[in-house]
MDTraj code that builds the backbone (N, CA, C; nanometers):
import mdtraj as md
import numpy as np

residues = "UNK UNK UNK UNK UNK UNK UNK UNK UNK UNK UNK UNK UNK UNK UNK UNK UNK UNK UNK UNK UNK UNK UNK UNK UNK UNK UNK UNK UNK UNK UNK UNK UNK UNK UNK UNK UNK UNK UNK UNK UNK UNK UNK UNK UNK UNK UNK UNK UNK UNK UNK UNK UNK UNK UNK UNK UNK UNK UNK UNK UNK UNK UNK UNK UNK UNK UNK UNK UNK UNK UNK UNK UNK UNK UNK UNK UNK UNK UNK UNK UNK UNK UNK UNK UNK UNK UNK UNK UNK UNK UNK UNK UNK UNK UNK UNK UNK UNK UNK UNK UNK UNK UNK UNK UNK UNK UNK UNK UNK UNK UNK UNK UNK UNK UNK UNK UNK UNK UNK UNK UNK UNK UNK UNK UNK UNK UNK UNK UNK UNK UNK UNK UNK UNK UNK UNK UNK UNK UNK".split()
xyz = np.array([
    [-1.9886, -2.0506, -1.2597],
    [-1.8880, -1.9475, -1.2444],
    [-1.8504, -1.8921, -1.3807],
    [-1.8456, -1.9904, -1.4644],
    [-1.7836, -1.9378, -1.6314],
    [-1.8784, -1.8562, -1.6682],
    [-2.0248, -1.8918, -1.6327],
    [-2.1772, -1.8123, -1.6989],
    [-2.1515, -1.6621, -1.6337],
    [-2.1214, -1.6716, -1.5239],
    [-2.1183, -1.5112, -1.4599],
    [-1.9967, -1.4251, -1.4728],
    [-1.8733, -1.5024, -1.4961],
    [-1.7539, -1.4154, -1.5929],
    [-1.8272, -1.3817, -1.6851],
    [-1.8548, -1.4644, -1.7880],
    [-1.8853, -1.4185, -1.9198],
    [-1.9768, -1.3259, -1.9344],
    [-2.0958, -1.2923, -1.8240],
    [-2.1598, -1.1798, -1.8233],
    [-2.1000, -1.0715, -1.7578],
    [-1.9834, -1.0747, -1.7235],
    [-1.9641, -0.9703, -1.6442],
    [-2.0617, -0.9002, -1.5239],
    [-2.0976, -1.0668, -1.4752],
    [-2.1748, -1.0492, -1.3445],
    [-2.0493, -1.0596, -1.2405],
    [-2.0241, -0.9835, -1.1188],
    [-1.9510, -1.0046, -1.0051],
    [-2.0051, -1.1296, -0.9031],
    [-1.9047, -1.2342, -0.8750],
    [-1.9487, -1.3388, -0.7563],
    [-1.9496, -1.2750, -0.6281],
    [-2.0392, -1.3279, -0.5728],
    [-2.0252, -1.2937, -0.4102],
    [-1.9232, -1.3155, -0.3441],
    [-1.8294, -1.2733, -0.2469],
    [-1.7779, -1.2697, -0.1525],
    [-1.7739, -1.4384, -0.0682],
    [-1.9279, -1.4438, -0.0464],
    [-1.8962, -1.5748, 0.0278],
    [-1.8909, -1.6683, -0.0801],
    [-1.9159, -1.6613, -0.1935],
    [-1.9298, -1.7799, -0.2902],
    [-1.8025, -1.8250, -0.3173],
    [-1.6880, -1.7526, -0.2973],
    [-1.5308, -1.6950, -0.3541],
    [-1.4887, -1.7632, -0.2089],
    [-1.5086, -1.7604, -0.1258],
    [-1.4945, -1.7853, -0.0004],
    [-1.4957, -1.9118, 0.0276],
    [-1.6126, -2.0061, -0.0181],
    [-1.6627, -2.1322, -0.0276],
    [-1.5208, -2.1878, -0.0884],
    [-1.5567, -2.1253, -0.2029],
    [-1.4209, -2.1922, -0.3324],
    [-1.2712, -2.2022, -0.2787],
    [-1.2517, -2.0940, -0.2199],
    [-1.1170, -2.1166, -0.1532],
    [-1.0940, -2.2317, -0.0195],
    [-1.2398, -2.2568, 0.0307],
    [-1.2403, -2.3773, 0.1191],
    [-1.2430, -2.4724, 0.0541],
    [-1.2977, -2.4759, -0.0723],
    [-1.2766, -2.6251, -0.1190],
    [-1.1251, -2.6670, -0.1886],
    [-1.0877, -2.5480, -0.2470],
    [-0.9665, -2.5602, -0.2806],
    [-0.8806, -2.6037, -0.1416],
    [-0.8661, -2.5146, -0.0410],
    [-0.7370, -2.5873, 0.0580],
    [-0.8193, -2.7926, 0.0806],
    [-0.9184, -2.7723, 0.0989],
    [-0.9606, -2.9229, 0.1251],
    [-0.8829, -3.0073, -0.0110],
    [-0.9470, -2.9921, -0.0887],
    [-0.8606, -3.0477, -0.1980],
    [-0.7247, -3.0954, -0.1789],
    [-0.6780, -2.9588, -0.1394],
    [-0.5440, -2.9347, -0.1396],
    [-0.4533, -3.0868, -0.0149],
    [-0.5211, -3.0290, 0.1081],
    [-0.5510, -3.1021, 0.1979],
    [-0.5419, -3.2553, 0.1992],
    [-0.6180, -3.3069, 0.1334],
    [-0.6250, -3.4416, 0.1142],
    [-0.5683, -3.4921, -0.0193],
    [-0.4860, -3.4190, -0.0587],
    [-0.3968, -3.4599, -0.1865],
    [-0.4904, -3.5146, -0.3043],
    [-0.5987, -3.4349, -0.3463],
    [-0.6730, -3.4714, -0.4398],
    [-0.6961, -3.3693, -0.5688],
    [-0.6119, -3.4415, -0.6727],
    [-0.5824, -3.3393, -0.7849],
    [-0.7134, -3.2535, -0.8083],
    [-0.7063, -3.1438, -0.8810],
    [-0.7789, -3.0875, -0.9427],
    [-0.6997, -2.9398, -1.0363],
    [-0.8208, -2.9315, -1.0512],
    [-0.7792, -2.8065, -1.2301],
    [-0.8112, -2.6594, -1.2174],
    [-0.7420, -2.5483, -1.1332],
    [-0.8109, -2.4647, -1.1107],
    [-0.7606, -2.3287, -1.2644],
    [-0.9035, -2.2866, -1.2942],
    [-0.8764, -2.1853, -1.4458],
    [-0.9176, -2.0355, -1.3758],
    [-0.8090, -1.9757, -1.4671],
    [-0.7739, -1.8498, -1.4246],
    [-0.7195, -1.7590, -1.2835],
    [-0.6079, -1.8277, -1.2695],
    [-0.5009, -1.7745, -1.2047],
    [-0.4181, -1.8917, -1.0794],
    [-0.3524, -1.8452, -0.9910],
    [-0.2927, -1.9259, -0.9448],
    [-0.3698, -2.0281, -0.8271],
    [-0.3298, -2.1291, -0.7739],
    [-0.3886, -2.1508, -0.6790],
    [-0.3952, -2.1038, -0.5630],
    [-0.4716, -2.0894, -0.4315],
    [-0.4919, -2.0612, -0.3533],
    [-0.3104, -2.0507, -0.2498],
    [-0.3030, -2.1278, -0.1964],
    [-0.1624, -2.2227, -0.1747],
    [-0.0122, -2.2198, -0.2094],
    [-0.0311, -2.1762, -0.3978],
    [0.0700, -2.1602, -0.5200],
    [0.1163, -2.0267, -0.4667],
    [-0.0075, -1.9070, -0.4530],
    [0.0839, -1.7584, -0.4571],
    [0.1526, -1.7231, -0.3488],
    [0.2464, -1.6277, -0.3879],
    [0.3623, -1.6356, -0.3114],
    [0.3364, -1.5536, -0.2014],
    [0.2474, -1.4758, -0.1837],
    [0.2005, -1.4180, -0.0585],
    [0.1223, -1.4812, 0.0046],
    [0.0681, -1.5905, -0.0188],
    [0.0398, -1.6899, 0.1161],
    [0.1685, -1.7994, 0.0884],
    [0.2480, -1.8353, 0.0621],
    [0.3664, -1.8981, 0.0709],
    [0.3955, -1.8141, 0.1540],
    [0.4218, -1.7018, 0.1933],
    [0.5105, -1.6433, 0.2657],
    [0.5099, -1.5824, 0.3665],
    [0.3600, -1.5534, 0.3976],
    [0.2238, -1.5800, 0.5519],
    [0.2780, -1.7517, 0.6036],
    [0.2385, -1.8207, 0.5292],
    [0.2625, -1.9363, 0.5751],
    [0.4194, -1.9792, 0.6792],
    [0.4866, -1.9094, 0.5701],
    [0.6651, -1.9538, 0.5934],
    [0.6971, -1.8828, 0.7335],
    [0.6008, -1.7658, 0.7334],
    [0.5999, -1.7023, 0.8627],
    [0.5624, -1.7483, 0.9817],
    [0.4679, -1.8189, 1.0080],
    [0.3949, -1.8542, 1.0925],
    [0.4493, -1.9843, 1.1011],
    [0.5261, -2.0295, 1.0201],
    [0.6004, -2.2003, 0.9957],
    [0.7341, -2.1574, 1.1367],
    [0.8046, -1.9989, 1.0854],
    [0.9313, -1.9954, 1.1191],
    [0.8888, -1.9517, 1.2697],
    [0.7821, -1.9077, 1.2603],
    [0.7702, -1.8193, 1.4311],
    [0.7052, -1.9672, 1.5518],
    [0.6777, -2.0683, 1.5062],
    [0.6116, -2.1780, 1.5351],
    [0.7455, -2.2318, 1.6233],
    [0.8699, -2.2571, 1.4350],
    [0.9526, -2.3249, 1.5056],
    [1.0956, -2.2898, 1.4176],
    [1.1428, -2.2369, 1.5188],
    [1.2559, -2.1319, 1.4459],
    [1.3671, -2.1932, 1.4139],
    [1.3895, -2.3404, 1.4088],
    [1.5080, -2.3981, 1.3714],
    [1.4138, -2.4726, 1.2483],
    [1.3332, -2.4229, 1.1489],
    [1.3258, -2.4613, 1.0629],
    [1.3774, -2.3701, 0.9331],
    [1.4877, -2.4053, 0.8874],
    [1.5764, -2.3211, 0.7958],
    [1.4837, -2.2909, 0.7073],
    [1.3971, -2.4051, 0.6076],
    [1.3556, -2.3827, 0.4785],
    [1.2543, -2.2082, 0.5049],
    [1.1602, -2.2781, 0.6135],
    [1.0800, -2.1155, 0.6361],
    [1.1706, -2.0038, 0.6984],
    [1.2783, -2.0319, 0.7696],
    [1.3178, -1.9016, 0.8212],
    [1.4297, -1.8371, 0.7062],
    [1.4740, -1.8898, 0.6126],
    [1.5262, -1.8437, 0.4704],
    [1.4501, -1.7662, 0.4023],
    [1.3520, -1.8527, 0.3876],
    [1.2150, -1.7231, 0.2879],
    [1.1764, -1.6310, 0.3711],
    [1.1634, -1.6430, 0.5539],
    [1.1015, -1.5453, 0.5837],
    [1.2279, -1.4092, 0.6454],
    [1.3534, -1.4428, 0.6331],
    [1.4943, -1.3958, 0.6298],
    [1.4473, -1.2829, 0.5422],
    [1.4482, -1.3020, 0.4370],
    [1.4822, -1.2338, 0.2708],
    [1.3582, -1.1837, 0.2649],
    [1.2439, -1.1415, 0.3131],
    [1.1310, -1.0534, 0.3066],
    [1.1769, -0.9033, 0.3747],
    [1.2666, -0.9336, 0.4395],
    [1.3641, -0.8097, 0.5121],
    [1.4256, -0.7088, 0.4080],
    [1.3772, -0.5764, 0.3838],
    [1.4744, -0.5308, 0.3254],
    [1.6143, -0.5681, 0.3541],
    [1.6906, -0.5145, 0.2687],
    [1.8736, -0.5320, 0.2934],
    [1.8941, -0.7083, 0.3618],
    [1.7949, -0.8251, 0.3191],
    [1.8239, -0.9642, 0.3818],
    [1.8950, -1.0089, 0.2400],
    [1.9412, -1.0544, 0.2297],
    [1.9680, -1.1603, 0.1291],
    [2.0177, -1.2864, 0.1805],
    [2.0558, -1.3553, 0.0413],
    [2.0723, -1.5490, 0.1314],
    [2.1849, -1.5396, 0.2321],
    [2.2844, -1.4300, 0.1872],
    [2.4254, -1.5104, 0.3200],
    [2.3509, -1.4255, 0.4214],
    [2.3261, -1.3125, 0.4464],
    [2.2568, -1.3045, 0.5550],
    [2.1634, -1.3995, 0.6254],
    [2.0698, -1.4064, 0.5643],
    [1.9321, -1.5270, 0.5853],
    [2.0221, -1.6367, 0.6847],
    [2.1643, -1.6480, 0.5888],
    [2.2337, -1.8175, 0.6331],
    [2.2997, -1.8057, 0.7316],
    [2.3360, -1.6376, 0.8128],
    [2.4137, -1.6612, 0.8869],
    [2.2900, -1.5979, 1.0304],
    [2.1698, -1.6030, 1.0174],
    [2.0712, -1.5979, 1.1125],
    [2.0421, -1.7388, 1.1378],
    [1.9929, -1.8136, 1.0309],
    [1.9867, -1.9275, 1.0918],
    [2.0645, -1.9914, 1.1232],
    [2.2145, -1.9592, 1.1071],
    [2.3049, -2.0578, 1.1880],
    [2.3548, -2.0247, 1.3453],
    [2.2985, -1.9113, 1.3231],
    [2.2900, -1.8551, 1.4640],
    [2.1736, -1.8847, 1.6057],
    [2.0630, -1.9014, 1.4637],
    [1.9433, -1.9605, 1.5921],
    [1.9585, -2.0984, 1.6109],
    [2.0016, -2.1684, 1.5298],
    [2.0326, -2.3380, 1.5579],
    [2.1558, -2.3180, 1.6357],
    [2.2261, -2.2505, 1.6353],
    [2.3641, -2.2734, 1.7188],
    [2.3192, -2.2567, 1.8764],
    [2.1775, -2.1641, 1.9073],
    [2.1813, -2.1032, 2.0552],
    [2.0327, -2.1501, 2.1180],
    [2.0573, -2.2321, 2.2004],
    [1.9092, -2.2506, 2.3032],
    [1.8224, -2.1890, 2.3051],
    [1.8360, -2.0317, 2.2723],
    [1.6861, -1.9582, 2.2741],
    [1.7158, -1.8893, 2.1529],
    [1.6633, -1.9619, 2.0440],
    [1.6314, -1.8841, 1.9103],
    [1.5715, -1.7556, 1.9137],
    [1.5244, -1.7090, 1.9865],
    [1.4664, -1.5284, 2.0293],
    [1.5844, -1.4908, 2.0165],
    [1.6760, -1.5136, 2.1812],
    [1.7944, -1.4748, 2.1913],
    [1.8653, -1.4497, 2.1169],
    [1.9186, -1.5191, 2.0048],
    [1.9927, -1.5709, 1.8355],
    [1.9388, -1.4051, 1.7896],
    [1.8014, -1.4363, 1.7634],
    [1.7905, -1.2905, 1.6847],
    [1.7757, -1.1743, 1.7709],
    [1.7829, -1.1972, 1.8834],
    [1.7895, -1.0242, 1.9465],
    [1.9875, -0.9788, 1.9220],
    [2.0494, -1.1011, 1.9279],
    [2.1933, -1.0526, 1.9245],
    [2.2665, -1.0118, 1.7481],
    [2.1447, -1.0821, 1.6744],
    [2.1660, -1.0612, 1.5593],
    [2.2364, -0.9026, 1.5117],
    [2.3274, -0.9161, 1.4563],
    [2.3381, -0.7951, 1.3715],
    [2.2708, -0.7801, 1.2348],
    [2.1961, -0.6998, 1.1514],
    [2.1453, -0.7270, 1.0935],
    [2.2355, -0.6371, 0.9778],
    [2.2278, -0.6289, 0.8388],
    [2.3073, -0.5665, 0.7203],
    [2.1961, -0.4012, 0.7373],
    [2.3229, -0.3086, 0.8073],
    [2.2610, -0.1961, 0.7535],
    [2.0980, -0.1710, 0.6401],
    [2.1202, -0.1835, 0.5698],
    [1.9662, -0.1949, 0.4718],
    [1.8692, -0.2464, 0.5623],
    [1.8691, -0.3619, 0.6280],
    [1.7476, -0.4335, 0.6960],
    [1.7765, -0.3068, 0.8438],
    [1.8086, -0.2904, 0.8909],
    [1.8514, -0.2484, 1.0393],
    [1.7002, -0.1437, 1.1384],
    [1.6492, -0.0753, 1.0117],
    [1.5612, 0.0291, 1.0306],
    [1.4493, -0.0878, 1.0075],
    [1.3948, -0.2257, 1.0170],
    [1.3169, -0.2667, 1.0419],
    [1.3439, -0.4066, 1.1079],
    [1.4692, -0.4260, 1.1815],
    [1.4929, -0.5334, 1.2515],
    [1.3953, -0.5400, 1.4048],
    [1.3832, -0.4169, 1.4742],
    [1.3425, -0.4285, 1.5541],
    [1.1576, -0.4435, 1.5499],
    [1.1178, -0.4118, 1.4720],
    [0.9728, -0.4364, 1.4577],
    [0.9650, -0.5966, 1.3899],
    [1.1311, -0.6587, 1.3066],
    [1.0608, -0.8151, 1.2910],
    [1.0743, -0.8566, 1.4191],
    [1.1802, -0.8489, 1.5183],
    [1.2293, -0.9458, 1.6349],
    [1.0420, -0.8911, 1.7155],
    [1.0290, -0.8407, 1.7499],
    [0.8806, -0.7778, 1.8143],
    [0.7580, -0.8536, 1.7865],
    [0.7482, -0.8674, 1.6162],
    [0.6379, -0.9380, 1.5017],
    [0.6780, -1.1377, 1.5443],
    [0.7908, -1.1573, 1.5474],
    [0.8038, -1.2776, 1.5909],
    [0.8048, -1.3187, 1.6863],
    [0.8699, -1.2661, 1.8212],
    [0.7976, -1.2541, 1.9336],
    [0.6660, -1.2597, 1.9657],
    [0.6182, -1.1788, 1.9342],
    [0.4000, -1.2144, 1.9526],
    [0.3782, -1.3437, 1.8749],
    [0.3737, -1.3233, 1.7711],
    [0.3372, -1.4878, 1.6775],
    [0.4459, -1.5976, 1.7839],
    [0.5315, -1.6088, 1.8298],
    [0.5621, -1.7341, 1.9191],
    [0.4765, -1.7369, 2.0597],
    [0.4557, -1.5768, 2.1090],
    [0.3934, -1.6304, 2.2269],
    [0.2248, -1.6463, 2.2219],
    [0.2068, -1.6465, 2.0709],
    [0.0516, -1.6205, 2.0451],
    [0.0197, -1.8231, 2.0142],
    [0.1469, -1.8343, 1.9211],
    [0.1569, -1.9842, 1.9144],
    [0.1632, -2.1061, 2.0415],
    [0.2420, -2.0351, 2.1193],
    [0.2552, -2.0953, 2.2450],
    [0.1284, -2.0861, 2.3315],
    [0.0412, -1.9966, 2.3613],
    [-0.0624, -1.9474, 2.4172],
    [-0.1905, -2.0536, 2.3549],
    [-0.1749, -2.1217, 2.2226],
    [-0.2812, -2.1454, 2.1541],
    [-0.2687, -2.2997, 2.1738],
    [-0.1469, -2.3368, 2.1889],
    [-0.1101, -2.4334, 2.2274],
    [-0.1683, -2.5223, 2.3264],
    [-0.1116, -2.4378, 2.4562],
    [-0.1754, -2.4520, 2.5972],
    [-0.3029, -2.4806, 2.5691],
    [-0.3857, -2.3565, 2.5531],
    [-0.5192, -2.3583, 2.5300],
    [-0.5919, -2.5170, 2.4385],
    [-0.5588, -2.5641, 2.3810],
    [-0.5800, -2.6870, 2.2644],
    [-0.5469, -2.7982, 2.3306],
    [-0.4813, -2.7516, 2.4018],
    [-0.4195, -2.9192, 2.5158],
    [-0.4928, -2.9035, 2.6715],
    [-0.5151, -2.7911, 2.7118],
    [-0.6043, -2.8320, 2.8531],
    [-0.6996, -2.8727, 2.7883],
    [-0.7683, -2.9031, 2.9398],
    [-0.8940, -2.9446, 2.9220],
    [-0.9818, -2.8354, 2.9885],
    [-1.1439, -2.8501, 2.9643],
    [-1.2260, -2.6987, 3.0419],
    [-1.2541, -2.6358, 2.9309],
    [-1.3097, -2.5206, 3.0126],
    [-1.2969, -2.3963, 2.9718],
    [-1.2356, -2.2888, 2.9378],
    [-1.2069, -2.2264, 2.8403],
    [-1.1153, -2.1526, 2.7880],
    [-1.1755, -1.9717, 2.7760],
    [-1.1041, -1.8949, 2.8036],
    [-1.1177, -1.7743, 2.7946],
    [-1.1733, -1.7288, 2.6812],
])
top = md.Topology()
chain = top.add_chain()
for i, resn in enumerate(residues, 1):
    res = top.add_residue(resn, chain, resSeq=i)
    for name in ("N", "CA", "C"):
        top.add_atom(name, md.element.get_by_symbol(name[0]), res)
traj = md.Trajectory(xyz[None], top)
């Protein structure tokens, strides 16, 4: 990899591809390593925050992801963030929690496309679920 930087040869696609599988494996099985020139796979904050998403839409009484994924909201900040999640832990159907949500003016013009975006990712989660636990054939 260093030989083909230094020529200013371009890597392939799948070779880059490979690398990022070995990195989450790594990652995976808690086995250090040294990655040069730039962040890790895992480290940057736009898959931190894919992740935190799919963490919070999974399972919505988890504060740590639904804080980070709160504050990706325009007009969110932390007391906002804090008073959504005390709202979805307070109510049996965490959907519910955020459809009654009021949201801070600033966020408002994209509240309804997150409650929508989290909605599908729960019933896509739930759907995948099912599917992983029968037994058979699957669609």
């Amino acid at each position: 990899m260093r030989r083909c930087s230094e020529a200013g040869t371009r890597l392939p696609a799948s070779f880059l591809f490979v690398v990022l599988l070995l990195e989450v494996e790594l990652t995976r099985r808690n086995i250090p390593f040294v990655k040069f020139g730039g962040l890790k796979f895992l480290e940057a904050a736009h898959i931190k925050d894919v992740l935190a998403v799919l963490r919070w839409a999974q399972n919505m009484r988890d504060r740590v992801a639904g804080f980070r994924v709160a504050q990706l909201l325009p007009g969110i900040g932390p007391s906002a963030a804090g008073r959504l999640l005390d709202r979805t832990s307070e109510m049996t159907d965490p959907m519910q929690a955020l459809g009654d949500f009021k949201p801070p003016a600033a966020a408002a013009e994209h509240w309804q496309d997150f409650e929508a975006t989290i909605g599908m990712l729960r019933r896509n989660a739930r759907r995948a679920k099912q599917l992983s636990s029968s037994p058979g054939e699957h669609p």
